[in-house]
BATOR-834330 format. One record per residue (C-alpha): x, y, z; residue in one letter; chain; residue number from 1. Coordinates in steps of 0.05 Angstrom, whole numbers. Layout:
N
((X Y Z) a A NUM) ...
***
This chain:
131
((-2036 1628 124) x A 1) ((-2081 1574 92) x A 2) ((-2078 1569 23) x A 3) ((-2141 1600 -27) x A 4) ((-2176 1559 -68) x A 5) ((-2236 1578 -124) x A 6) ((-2291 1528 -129) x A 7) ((-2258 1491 -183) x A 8) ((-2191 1482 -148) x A 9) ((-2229 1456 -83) x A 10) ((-2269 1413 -130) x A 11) ((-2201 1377 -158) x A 12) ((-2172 1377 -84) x A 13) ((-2230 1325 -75) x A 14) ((-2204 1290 -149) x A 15) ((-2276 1316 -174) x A 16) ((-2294 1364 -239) x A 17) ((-2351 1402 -239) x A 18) ((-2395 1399 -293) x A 19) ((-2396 1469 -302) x A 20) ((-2352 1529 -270) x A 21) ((-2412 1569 -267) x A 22) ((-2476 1527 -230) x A 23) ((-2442 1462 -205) x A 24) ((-2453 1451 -135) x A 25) ((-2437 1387 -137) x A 26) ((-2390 1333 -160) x A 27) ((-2374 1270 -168) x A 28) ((-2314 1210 -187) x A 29) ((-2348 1151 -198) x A 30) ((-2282 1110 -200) x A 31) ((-2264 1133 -129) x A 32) ((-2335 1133 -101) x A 33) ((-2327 1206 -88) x A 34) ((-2387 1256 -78) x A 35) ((-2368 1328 -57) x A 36) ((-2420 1385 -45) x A 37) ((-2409 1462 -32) x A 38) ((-2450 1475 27) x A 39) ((-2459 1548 63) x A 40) ((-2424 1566 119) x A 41) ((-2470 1595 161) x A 42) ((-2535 1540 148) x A 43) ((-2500 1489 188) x A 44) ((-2544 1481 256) x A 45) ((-2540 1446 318) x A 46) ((-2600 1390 329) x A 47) ((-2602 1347 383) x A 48) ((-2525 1357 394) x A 49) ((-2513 1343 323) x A 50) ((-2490 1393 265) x A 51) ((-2540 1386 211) x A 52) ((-2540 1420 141) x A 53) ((-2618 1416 111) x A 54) ((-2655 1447 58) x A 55) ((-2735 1442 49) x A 56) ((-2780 1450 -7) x A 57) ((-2759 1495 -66) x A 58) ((-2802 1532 -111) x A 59) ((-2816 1503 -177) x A 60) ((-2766 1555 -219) x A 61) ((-2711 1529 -165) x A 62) ((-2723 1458 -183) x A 63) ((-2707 1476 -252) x A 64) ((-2638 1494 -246) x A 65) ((-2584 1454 -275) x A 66) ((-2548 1464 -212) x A 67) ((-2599 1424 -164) x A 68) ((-2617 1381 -211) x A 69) ((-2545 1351 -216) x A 70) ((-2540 1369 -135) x A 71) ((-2605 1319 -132) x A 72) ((-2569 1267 -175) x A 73) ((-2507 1260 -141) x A 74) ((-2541 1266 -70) x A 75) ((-2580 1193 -104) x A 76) ((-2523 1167 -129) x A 77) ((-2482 1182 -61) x A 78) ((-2542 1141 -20) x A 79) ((-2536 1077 -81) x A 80) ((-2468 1075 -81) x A 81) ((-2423 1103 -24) x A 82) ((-2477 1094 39) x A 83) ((-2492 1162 36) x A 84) ((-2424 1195 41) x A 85) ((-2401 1266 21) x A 86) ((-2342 1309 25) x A 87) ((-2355 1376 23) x A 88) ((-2335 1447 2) x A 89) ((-2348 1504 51) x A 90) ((-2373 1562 26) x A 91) ((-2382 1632 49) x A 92) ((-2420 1682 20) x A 93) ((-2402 1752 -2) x A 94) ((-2470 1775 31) x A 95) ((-2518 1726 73) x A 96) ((-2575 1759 53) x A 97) ((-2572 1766 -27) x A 98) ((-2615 1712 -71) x A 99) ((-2573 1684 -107) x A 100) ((-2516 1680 -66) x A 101) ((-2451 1687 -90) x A 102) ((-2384 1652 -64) x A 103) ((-2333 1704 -27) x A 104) ((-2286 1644 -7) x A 105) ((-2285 1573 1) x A 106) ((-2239 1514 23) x A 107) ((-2243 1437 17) x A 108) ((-2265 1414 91) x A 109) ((-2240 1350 129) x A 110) ((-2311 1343 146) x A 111) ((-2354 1282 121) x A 112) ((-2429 1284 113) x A 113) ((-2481 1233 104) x A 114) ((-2543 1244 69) x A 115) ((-2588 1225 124) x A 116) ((-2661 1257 84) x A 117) ((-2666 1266 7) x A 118) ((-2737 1279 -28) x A 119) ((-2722 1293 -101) x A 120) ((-2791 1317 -119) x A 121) ((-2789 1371 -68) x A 122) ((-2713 1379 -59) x A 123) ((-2715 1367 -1) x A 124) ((-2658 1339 37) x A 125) ((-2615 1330 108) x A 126) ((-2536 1322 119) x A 127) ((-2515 1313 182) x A 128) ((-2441 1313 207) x A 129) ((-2395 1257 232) x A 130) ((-2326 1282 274) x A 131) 
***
């Protein structure tokens, strides 16, 4: 059976801290050049025959959040100083339709992303995938 992990645990697996236990989303080792994001399960799609996690515009009250704004900041600092590269936390959600969304499970992946779109203004932005 694999093993469980909170957010904080699969944070660490990735030698990262969170800023904070209760909005970090992501996080980041500057020593190591590591940036690691919690991404939902179920928003990964299939474009052109590659899997691609995006997000467009948020709301203004959104782009307030502590949460994105330190997502934003690490997403820039990935693209300055590691190409673009991410690992990544899969998440999945206690119930796909509630806003917020609150974590049911999640696991460190052995998938890499690369921030391939990132509009800070709108928070906007585009992962996609590498096997």
């Amino acid at each position: 059976m694999p093993k469980k992990f909170t957010h904080t645990q699969a944070f660490a697996h990735f030698e990262t801290v969170p800023a904070n236990v209760q909005w970090s989303w992501s996080a980041r080792n500057e020593g190591k050049k590591i940036v690691v994001v919690t991404l939902w399960q179920d928003e990964f799609k299939k474009v052109d025959g590659k899997l691609v996690y995006a997000r467009g515009a948020l709301w203004n009250d959104a782009k307030r959040r502590n949460g994105h704004n330190e997502l934003m900041k690490n997403l820039r600092w990935a693209l300055d100083n590691c190409e673009g590269w991410l690992k990544v936390i899969i998440a999945i959600p206690k119930d796909k339709n509630a806003r917020p969304r609150s974590i049911s499970e999640c696991f460190p992946s052995q998938m890499r992303v690369r921030v391939v779109q990132l509009d800070e203004a709108t928070g906007e932005f585009a992962l996609e995938a590498v096997s």
